[in-house]
DOBA-880687 format. One record per residue: residue in one letter; x, y, z of N, C-alpha, C, O in turn. Coordinates in steps of 0.02 Angstrom, whole numbers, plus 50000, padded with zeros to 5 digits. Atoms other than C-alpha are relative to their C-alpha. Layout:
BEGIN
AXYZXYZXYZXYZ ...
***
This chain:
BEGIN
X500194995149950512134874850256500495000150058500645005850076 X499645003449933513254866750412500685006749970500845011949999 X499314995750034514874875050283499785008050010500205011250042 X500244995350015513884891150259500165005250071500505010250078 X499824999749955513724892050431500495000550042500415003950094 X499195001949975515514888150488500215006249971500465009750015 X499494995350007516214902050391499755005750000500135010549993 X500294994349953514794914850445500505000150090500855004850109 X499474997749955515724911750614500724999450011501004999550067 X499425000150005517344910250557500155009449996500515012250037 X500174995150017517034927250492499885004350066500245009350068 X500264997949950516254932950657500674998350082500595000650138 X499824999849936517644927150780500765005849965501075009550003 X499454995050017519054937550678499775009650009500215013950011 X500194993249972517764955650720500015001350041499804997550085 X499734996349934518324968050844499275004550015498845007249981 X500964996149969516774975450964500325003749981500925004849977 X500234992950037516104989650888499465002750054499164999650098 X500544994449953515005004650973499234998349956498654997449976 X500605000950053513965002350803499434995150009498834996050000 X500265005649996513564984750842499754999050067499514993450071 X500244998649937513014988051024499395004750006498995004450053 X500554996050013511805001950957499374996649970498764996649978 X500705006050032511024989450850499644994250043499114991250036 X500405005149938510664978450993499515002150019498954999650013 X500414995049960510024993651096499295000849959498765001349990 X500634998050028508714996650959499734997049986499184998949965 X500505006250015508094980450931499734997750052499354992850050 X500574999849948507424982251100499285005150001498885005450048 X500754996950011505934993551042499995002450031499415002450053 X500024996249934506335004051180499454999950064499105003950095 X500515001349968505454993651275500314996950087500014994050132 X499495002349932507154990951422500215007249977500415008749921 X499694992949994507585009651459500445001150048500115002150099 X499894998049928508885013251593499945006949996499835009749943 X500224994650014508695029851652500725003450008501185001350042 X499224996750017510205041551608500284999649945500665003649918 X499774999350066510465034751462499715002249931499155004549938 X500204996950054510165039951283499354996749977499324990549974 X500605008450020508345032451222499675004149940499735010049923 X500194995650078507395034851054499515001850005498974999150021 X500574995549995506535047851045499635001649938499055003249953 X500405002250058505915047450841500564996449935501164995049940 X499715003150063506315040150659499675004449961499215008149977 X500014997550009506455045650514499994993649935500404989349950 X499835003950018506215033550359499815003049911499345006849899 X500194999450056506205035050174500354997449946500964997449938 X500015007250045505975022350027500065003449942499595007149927 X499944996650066506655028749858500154996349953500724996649929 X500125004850068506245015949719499515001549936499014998249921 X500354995950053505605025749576499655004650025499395008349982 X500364995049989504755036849677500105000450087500144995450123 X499855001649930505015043349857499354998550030498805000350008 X500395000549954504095037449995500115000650071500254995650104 X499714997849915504425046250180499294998350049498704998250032 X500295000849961503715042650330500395003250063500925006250056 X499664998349944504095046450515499624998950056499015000050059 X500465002349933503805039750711500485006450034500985009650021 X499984993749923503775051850876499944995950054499434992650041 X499835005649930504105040351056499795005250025499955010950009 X500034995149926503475048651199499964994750048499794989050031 X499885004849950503755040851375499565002750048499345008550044 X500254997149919502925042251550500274995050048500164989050052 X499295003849936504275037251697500264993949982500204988450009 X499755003350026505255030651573499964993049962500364989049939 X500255006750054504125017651487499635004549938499345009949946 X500375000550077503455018951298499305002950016498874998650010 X500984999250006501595027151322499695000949939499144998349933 X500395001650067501195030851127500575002549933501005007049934 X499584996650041502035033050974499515001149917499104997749886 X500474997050053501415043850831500514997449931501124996949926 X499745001650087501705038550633499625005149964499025005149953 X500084996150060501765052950515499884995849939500094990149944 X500105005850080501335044050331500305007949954500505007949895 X499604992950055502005063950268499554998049922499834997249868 X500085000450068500825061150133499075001650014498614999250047 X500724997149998499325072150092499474996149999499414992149953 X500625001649999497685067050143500124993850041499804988950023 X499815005949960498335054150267500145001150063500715002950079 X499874996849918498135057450457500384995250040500404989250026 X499655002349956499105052550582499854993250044499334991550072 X500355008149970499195034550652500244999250079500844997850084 X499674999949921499465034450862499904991350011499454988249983 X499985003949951499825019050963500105000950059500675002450076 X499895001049936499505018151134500294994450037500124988650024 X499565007449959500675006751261499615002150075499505007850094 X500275000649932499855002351436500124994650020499844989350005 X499645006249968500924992151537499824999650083499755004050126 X500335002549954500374980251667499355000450004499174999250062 X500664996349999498524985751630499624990349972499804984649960 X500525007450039497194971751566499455005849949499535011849934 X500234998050067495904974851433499665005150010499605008949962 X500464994149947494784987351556500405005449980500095010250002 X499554995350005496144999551502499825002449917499735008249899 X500124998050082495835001351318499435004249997499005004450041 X500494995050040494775013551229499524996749949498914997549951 X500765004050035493855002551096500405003549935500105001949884 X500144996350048494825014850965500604998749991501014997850037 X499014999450015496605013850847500204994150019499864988950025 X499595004949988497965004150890500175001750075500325007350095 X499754999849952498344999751056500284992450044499964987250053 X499575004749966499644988951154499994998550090500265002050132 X499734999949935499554981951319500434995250007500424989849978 X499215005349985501164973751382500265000050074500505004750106 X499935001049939501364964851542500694998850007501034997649957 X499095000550001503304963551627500124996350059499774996350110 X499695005949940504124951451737500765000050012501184999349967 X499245002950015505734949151777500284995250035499974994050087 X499765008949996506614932951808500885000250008501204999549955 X499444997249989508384936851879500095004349961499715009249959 X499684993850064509374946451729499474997349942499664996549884 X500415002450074507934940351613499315006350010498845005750050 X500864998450018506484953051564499614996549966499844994249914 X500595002850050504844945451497499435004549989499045006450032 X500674994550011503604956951411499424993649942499404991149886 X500785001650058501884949151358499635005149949499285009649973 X500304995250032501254958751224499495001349966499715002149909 X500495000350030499654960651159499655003649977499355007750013 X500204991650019498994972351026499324997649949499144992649918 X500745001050013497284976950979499735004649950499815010149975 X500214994750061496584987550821499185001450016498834996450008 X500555000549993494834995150867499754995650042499264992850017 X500045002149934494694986351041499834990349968499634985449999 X499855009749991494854967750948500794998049999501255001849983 X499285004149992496394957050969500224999449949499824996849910 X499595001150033497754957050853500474994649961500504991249909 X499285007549992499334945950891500055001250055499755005650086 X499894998349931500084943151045501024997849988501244995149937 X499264998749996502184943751082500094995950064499614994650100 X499555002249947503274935751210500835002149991501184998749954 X499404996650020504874944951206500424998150051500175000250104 X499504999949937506434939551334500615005949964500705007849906 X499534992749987507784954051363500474998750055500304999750114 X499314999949945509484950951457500305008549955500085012449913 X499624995850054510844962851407500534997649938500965001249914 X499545002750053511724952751278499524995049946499794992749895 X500205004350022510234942051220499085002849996498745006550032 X500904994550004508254946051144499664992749958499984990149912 X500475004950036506954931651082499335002350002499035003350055 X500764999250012505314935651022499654994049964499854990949915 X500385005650067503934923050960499285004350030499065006750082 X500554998550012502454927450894499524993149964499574990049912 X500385006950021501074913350903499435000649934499284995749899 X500484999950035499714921550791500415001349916500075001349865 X499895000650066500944923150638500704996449970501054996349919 X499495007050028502064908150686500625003049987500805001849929 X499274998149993503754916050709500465001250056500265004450104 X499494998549945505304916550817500575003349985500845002949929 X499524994550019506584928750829500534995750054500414991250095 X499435000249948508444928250912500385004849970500485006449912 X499534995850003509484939250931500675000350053500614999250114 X499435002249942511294938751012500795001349981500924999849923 X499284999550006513144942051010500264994050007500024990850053 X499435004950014514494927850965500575003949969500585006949915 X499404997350027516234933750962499905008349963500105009749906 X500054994150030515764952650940499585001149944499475006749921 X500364998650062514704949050796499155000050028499064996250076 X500484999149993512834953150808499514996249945499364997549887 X500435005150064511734938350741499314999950030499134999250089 X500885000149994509794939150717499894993749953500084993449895 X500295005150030509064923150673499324998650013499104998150070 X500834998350023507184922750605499714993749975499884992149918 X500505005250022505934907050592499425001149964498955002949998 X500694999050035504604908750482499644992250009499984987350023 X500295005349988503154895550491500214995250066500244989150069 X499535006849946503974889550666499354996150047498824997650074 X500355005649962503304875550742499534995549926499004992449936 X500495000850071502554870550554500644993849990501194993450018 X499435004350023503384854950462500635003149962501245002049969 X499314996850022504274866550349500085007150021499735011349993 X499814994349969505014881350451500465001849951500864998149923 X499594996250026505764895650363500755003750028500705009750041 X499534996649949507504900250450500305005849943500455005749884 X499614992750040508184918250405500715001150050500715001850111 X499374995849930510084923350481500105006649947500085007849886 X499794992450007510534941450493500535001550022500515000050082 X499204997449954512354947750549500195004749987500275006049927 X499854994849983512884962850606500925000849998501274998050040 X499065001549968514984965850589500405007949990500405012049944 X499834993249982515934980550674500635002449919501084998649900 X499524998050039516914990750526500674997850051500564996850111 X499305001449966518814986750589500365006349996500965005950011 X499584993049992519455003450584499475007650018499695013450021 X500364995749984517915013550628499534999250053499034997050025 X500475004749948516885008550781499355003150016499015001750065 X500604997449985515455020250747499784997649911499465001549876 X500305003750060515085009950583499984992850009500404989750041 X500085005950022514404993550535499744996949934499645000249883 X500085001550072513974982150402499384993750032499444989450076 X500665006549983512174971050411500054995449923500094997249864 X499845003550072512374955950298499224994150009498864993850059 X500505004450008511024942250246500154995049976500684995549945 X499665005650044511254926050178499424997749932498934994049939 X500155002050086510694924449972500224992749979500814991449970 X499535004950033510894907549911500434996950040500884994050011 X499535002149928511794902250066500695004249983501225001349975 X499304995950025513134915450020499795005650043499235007850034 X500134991149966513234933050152499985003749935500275002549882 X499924993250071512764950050038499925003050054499595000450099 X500064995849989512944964150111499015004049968498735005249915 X500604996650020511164971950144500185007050034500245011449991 X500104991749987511314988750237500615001750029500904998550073 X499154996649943512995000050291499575004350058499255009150040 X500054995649947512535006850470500355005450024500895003849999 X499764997649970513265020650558499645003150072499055002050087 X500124995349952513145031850712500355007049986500955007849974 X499944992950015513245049050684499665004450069499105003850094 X500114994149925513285063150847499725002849968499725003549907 X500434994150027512085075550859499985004850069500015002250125 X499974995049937512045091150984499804997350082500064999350134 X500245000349940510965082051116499884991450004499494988550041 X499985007350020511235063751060500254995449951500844993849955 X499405003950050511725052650914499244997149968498644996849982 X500805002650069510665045250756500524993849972501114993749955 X499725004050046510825029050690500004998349925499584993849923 X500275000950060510695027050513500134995749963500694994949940 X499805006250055510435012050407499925004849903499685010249884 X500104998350051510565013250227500034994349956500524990649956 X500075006150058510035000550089500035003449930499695008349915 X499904996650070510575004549910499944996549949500274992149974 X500045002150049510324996449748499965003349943499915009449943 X500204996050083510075000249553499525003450011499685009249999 X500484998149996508495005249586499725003650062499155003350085 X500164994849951508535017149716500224996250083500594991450091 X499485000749925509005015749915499355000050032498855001850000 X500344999649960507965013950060500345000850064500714996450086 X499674997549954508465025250215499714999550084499155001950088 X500304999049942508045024150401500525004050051501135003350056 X499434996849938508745035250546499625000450075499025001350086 X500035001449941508655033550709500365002950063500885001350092 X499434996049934508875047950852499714996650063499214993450077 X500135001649953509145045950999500345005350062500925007450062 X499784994549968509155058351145500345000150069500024996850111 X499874998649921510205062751317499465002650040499215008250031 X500334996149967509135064751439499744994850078499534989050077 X500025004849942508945058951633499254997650015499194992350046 X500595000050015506945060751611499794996549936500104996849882 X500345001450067505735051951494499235000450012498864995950033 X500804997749991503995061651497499765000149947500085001649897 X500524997250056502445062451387500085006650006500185009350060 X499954994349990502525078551335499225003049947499005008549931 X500734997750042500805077151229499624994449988499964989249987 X500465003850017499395067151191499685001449937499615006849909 X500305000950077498545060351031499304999550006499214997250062 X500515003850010496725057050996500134994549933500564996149891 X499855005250053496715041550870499625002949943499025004349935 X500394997150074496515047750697499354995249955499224989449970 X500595006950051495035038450567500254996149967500144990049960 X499895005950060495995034350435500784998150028501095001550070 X499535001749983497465025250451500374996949942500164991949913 X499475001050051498985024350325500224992550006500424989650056 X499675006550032499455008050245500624999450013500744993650029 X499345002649959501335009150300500115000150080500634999150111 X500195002049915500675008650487499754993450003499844990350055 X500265008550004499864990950440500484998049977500524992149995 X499355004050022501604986750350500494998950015500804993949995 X499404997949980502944992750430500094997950090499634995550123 X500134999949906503314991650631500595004750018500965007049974 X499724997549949504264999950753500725002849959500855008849952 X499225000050046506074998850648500035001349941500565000949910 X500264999950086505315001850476500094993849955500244993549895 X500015006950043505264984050431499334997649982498774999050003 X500845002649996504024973650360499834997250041500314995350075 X500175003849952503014964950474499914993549980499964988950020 X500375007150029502424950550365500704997049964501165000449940 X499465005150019503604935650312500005001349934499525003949906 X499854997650073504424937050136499514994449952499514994949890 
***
């Protein structure tokens, strides 16, 4: 592992910063650190094509530039719409009793944000989050399903490293690395480690769009690809521009998926 390791950053001090690999940072904040002026995500767009397609899609809306709810399309007949509500700084007096809803308290600690996070399905308790946020550095642990996240730049390269079972005798460690194409700086390449060996899991890019820019991962195999995109809009404002009531039923890739179209649950 120690070797494995060594020539993951051997690998990592020979990549030149990338724009690509700075986007991927930006979005693994859940758009939950907005400055205002800059570009922030405004929806996704995701779809799973392994013998058969499967699309989905989220909608962000803000109020003075924080997260207030985001809607999940499931695009699939007979399946209503799944809302989450965000209510920050609030306590539990704030909830409705109905859906999914997030409240997330914020602190900050010189250049350190801390968001407490705590989310509730039908006004009971969930999980709860602890997320830190500089601009170069992101840790999440989650106590109710025993995991720790990192996330961070070394030498231009963008490494996510994932605990499963942490704090357990046998902890699961996952690394993830991000590395700028060398001749294109609105592409990247996300790798995983198989076997203690990097594979290439998804080619990223950034792609412009009239009023902003989309990121798009792409995972490909024999058996079909799995796509996510990710706009994101100019704009010096970030308003709700509508409200949801919480639908009844609620689609199975809203219990599977989160924020980024990943799974939520350990492999």
């Amino acid at each position: 592992m120690r070797t494995t390791l060594l020539g993951i950053l051997l690998l990592a001090t020979f990549a030149a910063a990338n724009t690509c690999t700075e986007a991927v940072f930006k979005l693994s904040k859940k758009s939950m650190d907005i400055t205002k002026g800059e570009a922030y995500h405004d929806s996704s767009y995701f779809m799973e094509n392994y013998y058969k397609e499967n699309p989905w899609s989220h909608k962000l809306y803000y109020t003075n530039g924080k997260l207030d709810s985001l809607v999940m399309d499931p695009m699939e007949e007979g399946d209503s719409l799944r809302v989450t509500h965000y209510y920050w700084n609030a306590d539990e007096t704030k909830l409705s009793g109905k859906g999914s809803e997030i409240i997330i308290l914020q602190e900050t600690l010189g250049d350190t944000v801390i968001l407490n996070q705590k989310s509730y399905s039908d006004g009971e308790f969930d999980d709860f989050y602890m997320v830190k946020m500089t601009d170069s550095y992101i840790s999440a642990q989650n106590d109710v399903y025993h995991s720790f996240e990192e996330i961070f730049f070394s030498h231009d390269t963008l490494f996510e490293k994932n605990v499963y079972d942490y704090g357990s005798e046998n902890p699961r460690p996952e690394i993830i690395f991000t590395v700028g194409d060398s001749t294109n700086d609105l592409k990247c390449y996300e790798y995983r480690m198989e076997d203690d060996k990097p594979e290439l899991y998804e080619t990223i890019e950034i792609i412009n769009t009239d009023n902003g820019y989309m990121l798009k991962y792409l995972k490909e195999s024999s058996n079909g690809y799995y796509l996510r995109e990710f706009f994101y809009v100019n704009n010096e404002s970030t308003t709700a521009i509508q409200k949801f009531r919480a639908p009844i039923k609620i689609s199975p890739k809203a219990r599977y998926f989160d924020l980024l179209g990943r799974y939520k649950f350990t492999r």
